[in-house]
C-alpha positions in Angstrom: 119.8 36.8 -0.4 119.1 36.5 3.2 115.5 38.0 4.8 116.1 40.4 7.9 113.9 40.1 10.5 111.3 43.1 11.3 110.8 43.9 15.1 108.3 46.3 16.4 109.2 49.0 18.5 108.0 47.3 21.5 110.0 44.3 20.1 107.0 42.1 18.4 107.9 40.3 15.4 106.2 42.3 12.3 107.6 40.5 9.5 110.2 40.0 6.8 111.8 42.2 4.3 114.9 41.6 2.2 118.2 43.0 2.9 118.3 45.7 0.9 115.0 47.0 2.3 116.1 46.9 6.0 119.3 49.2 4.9 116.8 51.5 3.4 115.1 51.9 6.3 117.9 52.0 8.9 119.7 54.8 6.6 116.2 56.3 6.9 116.3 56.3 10.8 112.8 54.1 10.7 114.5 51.5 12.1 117.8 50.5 14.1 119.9 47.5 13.9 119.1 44.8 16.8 121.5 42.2 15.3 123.5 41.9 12.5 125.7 39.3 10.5 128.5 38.5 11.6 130.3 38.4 8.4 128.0 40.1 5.6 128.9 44.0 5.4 127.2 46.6 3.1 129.2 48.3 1.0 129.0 51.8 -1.1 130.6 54.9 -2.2 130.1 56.7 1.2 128.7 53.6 3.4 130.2 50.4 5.0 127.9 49.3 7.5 127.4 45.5 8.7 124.0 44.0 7.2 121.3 43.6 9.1 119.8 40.6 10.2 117.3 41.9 12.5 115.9 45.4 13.1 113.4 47.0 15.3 111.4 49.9 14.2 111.8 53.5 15.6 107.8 54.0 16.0 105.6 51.5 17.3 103.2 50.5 14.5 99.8 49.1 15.5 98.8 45.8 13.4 95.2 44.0 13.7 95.8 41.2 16.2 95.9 37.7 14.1 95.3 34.7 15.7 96.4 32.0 12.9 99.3 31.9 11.0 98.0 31.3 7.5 98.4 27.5 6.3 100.3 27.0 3.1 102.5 24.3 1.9 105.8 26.1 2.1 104.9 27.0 6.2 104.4 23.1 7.2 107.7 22.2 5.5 109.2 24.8 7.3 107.5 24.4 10.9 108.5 20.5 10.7 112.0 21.5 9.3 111.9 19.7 6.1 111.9 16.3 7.6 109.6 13.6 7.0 107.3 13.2 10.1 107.6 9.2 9.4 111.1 8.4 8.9 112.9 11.7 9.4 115.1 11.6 6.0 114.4 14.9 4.1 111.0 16.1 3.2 109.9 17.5 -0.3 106.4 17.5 0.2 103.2 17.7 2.4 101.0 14.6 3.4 97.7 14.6 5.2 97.0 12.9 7.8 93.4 12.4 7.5 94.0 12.1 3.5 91.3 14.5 1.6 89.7 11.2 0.0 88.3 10.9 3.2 87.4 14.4 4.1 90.7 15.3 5.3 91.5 19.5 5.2 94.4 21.6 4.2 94.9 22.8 8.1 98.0 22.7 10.4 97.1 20.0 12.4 96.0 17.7 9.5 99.2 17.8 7.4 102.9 17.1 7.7 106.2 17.1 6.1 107.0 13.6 4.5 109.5 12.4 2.1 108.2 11.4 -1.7 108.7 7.8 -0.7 106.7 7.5 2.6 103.9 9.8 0.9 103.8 7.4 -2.0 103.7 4.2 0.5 101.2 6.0 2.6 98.9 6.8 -0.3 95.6 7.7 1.1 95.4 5.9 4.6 95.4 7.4 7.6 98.8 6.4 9.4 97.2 3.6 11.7 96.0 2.4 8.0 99.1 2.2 6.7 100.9 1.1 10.1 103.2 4.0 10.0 103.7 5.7 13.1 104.4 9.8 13.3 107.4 10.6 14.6 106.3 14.1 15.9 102.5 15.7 16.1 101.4 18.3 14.1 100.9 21.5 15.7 99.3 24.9 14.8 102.5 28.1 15.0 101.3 31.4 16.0 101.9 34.0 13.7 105.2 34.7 15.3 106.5 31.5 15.5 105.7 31.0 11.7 107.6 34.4 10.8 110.4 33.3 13.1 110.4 29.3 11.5 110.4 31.3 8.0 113.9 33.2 8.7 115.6 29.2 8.5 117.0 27.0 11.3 120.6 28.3 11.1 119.1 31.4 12.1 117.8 30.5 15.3 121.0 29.5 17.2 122.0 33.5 16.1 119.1 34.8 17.2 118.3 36.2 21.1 117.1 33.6 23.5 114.4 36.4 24.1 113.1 36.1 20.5 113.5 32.3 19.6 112.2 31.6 22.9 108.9 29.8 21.5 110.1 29.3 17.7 112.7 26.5 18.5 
């Protein structure tokens, strides 16, 4: 099942919550439905509504400012679209840069999506080591970005230029 998209009021991405939980709260008048699927409907006994793929909330909800979007292996993969950063076939799994044999760190900037075959070849050399070249630089998401880059590519051609403005 598809995530949906939370919006503060004043139209900040919040975060994520599964479909069933952004029904729940736009039946609970917490939030309201800024876009929905085009083809995906909810259906009940007294209910047929379209599902939601992105709401905004009702009240504005104040969050602590973040600056960073917490690293993990799952958001590079994502932020580089699950292509390999040297050859641009499909990537399974994260390489770094500055390999941690050689002090290398587990940050945004230092890793990238790569294919088992070019991580394998690459081993741990630095790409000018190993005379592969990057096909795109490593860059650090904001916390929005990373939410948006979690919802999945085919979701950004659906979403408002407004929102996906920085995420695509």
């Amino acid at each position: 099942m598809r995530d949906t998209l939370v919006l503060n009021a004043s139209f900040e991405p919040l975060s994520t919550v599964t479909l069933n939980r952004a029904v729940v709260l736009v039946l609970q008048d917490k939030a309201v439905v800024e876009q929905a699927h085009p083809e995906l409907r909810m259906r009940g006994a007294d209910l047929d509504i379209p599902a939601p793929r992105v709401i905004r909330l009702c009240r504005y909800v104040r969050v602590p400012f973040r600056r960073q979007a917490p690293w993990s292996r799952r958001g590079v993969l994502v932020r580089d679209r699950h292509r390999c950063a040297y050859c641009g076939r499909r990537a399974t799994t994260v390489d770094h840069v500055l390999p941690r044999s050689q002090g290398g760190q587990d940050t945004w900037l230092n890793t990238v999506a790569a294919c088992a075959e070019d991580n394998h070849r690459k081993a741990n050399r630095t790409p000018d080591e190993a005379g592969m070249a990057l096909l795109r630089e490593p860059f650090e998401p904001t916390p929005a970005d990373a939410m948006l880059l979690a919802l999945g590519a085919e979701d950004f051609e659906a979403l408002p230029a407004w929102l996906a403005r920085d995420a695509a």
